[in-house]
N, C-alpha and C positions, 0 to 999 in steps of 0.2 A: 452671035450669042456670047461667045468671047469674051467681048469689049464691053458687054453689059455686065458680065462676072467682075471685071476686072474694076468699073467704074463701082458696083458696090463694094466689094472688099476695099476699094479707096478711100470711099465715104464712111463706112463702118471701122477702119482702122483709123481713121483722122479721128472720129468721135471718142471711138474707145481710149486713144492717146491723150486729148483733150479730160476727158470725164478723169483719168488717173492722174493727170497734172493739177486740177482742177480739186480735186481731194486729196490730193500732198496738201496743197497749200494752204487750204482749211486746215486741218487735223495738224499738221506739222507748225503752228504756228499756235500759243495760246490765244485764247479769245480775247482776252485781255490786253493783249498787244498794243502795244499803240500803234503798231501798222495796221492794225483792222478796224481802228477807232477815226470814227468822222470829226474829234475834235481834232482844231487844229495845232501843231506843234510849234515851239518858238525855241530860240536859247535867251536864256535871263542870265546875270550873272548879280551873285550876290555877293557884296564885299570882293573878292578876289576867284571864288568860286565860277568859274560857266559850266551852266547845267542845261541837259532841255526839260523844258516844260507842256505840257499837254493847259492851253488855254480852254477854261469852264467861262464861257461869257454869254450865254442861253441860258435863262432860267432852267431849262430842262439839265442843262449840264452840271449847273450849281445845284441844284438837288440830287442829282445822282451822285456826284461828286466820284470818292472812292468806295464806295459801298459794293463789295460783293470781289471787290477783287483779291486774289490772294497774294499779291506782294507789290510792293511800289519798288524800284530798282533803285540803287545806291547813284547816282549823280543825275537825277530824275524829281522833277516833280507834277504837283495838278496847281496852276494859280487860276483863281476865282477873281476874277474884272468885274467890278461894280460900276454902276454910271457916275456913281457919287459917292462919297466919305461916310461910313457911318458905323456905326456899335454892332456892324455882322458878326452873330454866334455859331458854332459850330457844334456838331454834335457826334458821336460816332456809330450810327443808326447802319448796322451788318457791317459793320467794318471787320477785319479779319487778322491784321495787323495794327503795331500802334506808331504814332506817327509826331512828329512834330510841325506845330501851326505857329505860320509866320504872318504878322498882320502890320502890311506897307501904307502908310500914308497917300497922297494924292501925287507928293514927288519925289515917291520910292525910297522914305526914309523908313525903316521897322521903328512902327508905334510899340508894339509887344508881339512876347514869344512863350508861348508854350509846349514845354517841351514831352515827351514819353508821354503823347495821350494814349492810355491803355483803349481797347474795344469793348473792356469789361468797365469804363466810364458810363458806356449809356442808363441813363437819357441824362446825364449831366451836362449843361451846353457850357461851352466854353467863348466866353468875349474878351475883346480888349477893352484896355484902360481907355484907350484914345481911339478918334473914327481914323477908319480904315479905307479904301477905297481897293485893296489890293490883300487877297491872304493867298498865302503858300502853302500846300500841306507838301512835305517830306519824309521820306524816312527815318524813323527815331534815334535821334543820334548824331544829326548832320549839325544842327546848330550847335553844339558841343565841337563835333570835329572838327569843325572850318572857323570857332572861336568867333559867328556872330550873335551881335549885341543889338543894343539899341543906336550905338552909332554906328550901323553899318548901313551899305547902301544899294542900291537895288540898279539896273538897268535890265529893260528887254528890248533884244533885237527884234525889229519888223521881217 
Protein backbone atom coordinates (compact mmCIF):
# COMPACT_ATOMS: atom_id res chain seq x y z
CA UNK A 1 0.00 0.00 0.00
CA UNK A 2 3.01 2.21 0.51
CA UNK A 3 4.49 2.14 -2.82
CA UNK A 4 1.26 2.79 -4.37
CA UNK A 5 1.01 6.18 -2.18
CA UNK A 6 4.24 7.02 -2.96
CA UNK A 7 3.85 6.18 -7.04
CA UNK A 8 0.77 8.53 -6.96
CA UNK A 9 2.20 11.53 -5.06
CA UNK A 10 4.96 11.09 -7.83
CA UNK A 11 2.81 11.22 -10.67
CA UNK A 12 0.62 14.02 -9.22
CA UNK A 13 3.70 16.22 -8.17
CA UNK A 14 5.43 15.73 -11.65
CA UNK A 15 2.03 16.96 -13.18
CA UNK A 16 1.44 19.74 -10.86
CA UNK A 17 5.20 20.93 -11.49
CA UNK A 18 4.71 20.55 -15.24
CA UNK A 19 1.04 22.46 -15.35
CA UNK A 20 3.08 25.47 -13.19
CA UNK A 21 5.93 25.46 -15.62
CA UNK A 22 3.67 25.21 -18.41
CA UNK A 23 1.71 28.53 -17.27
CA UNK A 24 4.83 30.56 -16.46
CA UNK A 25 5.59 30.19 -19.84
CA UNK A 26 2.32 31.13 -21.37
CA UNK A 27 1.56 34.21 -19.23
CA UNK A 28 5.23 35.36 -18.65
CA UNK A 29 5.83 35.88 -22.07
CA UNK A 30 3.56 38.33 -24.48
CA UNK A 31 1.54 36.60 -27.10
CA UNK A 32 2.90 38.57 -29.39
CA UNK A 33 6.29 37.51 -28.94
CA UNK A 34 7.96 36.35 -31.58
CA UNK A 35 8.96 33.24 -29.54
CA UNK A 36 5.29 32.19 -29.70
CA UNK A 37 4.89 33.20 -33.35
CA UNK A 38 5.07 30.28 -36.20
CA UNK A 39 6.49 32.81 -38.53
CA UNK A 40 9.73 32.17 -39.23
CA UNK A 41 12.77 34.64 -38.10
CA UNK A 42 15.87 35.86 -40.21
CA UNK A 43 18.46 38.66 -39.69
CA UNK A 44 18.41 41.19 -42.85
CA UNK A 45 20.58 43.99 -42.67
CA UNK A 46 19.87 47.22 -44.26
CA UNK A 47 22.51 49.51 -45.39
CA UNK A 48 24.90 49.10 -42.31
CA UNK A 49 22.06 48.19 -39.92
CA UNK A 50 21.53 44.07 -38.79
CA UNK A 51 18.19 43.58 -37.43
CA UNK A 52 15.88 40.34 -37.18
CA UNK A 53 13.04 40.01 -38.94
CA UNK A 54 9.92 37.97 -38.46
CA UNK A 55 9.51 36.64 -42.46
CA UNK A 56 5.38 37.21 -43.72
CA UNK A 57 5.69 34.92 -47.05
CA UNK A 58 2.02 32.89 -46.63
CA UNK A 59 -0.71 34.86 -47.92
CA UNK A 60 -2.22 34.20 -44.41
CA UNK A 61 0.86 36.15 -42.97
CA UNK A 62 0.86 39.10 -45.36
CA UNK A 63 -2.70 39.74 -44.36
CA UNK A 64 -2.35 39.48 -40.81
CA UNK A 65 0.75 41.31 -41.06
CA UNK A 66 1.06 43.56 -37.83
CA UNK A 67 -2.48 44.04 -36.96
CA UNK A 68 -3.40 43.67 -33.46
CA UNK A 69 0.01 43.88 -31.98
CA UNK A 70 0.87 46.44 -29.46
CA UNK A 71 4.47 47.22 -30.32
CA UNK A 72 7.11 46.37 -33.00
CA UNK A 73 10.60 46.30 -30.98
CA UNK A 74 13.41 49.05 -31.82
CA UNK A 75 16.05 46.74 -34.00
CA UNK A 76 13.14 44.41 -35.31
CA UNK A 77 11.11 44.08 -38.12
CA UNK A 78 8.04 42.12 -40.33
CA UNK A 79 9.39 41.81 -44.15
CA UNK A 80 6.66 40.63 -46.68
CA UNK A 81 8.30 38.21 -49.75
CA UNK A 82 6.26 38.45 -52.74
CA UNK A 83 6.93 35.76 -55.69
CA UNK A 84 7.28 38.73 -58.00
CA UNK A 85 7.71 42.66 -58.27
CA UNK A 86 4.86 44.60 -58.12
CA UNK A 87 2.88 47.99 -56.87
CA UNK A 88 1.92 46.00 -53.20
CA UNK A 89 -0.09 48.58 -51.03
CA UNK A 90 -0.29 48.62 -47.57
CA UNK A 91 -2.69 49.66 -45.16
CA UNK A 92 -2.97 50.16 -41.41
CA UNK A 93 -6.21 47.92 -40.81
CA UNK A 94 -5.95 47.56 -36.26
CA UNK A 95 -2.65 48.64 -36.19
CA UNK A 96 -1.86 50.17 -32.79
CA UNK A 97 1.44 51.81 -33.47
CA UNK A 98 2.77 53.67 -36.30
CA UNK A 99 5.37 52.55 -38.36
CA UNK A 100 7.71 53.04 -41.16
CA UNK A 101 7.28 50.88 -44.78
CA UNK A 102 10.29 50.10 -46.62
CA UNK A 103 9.60 48.89 -50.26
CA UNK A 104 12.95 46.50 -51.83
CA UNK A 105 13.12 45.85 -55.38
CA UNK A 106 13.82 42.14 -56.59
CA UNK A 107 17.85 42.81 -55.74
CA UNK A 108 17.33 44.44 -52.42
CA UNK A 109 17.69 47.89 -53.66
CA UNK A 110 14.77 50.49 -51.62
CA UNK A 111 12.40 51.48 -54.48
CA UNK A 112 10.57 53.95 -51.83
CA UNK A 113 9.98 54.69 -48.24
CA UNK A 114 7.37 55.87 -46.21
CA UNK A 115 7.96 57.04 -43.28
CA UNK A 116 5.57 57.80 -39.51
CA UNK A 117 2.45 55.78 -40.94
CA UNK A 118 0.04 56.85 -38.31
CA UNK A 119 -2.92 53.92 -37.44
CA UNK A 120 -5.15 56.79 -37.43
CA UNK A 121 -4.27 56.57 -41.59
CA UNK A 122 -6.82 53.79 -42.15
CA UNK A 123 -8.19 52.97 -44.76
CA UNK A 124 -5.53 55.08 -46.64
CA UNK A 125 -3.36 52.53 -48.60
CA UNK A 126 -0.05 53.32 -49.07
CA UNK A 127 2.18 52.07 -52.51
CA UNK A 128 5.36 52.64 -54.01
CA UNK A 129 6.40 54.54 -56.91
CA UNK A 130 8.34 51.50 -58.35
CA UNK A 131 7.40 47.39 -58.15
CA UNK A 132 8.44 45.93 -55.29
CA UNK A 133 9.09 42.35 -54.53
CA UNK A 134 10.09 42.94 -50.84
CA UNK A 135 8.50 45.61 -48.01
CA UNK A 136 9.72 46.07 -44.45
CA UNK A 137 7.49 47.59 -41.92
CA UNK A 138 9.62 49.00 -38.92
CA UNK A 139 9.34 51.01 -36.10
CA UNK A 140 8.73 54.70 -36.83
CA UNK A 141 11.82 56.37 -36.86
CA UNK A 142 14.35 53.77 -37.84
CA UNK A 143 14.59 55.04 -41.42
CA UNK A 144 15.58 58.61 -40.19
CA UNK A 145 17.92 56.90 -37.55
CA UNK A 146 20.00 54.62 -39.45
CA UNK A 147 19.88 57.68 -42.48
CA UNK A 148 18.30 55.07 -45.13
CA UNK A 149 17.59 56.35 -48.68
CA UNK A 150 16.85 55.19 -51.71
CA UNK A 151 20.44 54.17 -52.37
CA UNK A 152 20.77 51.89 -49.58
CA UNK A 153 20.82 48.33 -49.78
CA UNK A 154 19.37 45.36 -48.37
CA UNK A 155 20.70 41.73 -47.57
CA UNK A 156 18.93 38.75 -45.67
CA UNK A 157 20.75 35.93 -44.10
CA UNK A 158 19.25 32.30 -44.78
Amino acid sequence: MRRRELTTTVIFGSFGIFFVLFFWMFFAFPRSSSMLSSIPIREMTVGTTTMLVEIADTEAARVRGLSGRDKLVDGTGLLFVFDHADLYGFWMLDMKFPIDIIWFDEDWHIVDITSNVSPDSYPKVFAPRAKAQYVLEVPAGTVHRWGWNEATRASLFE
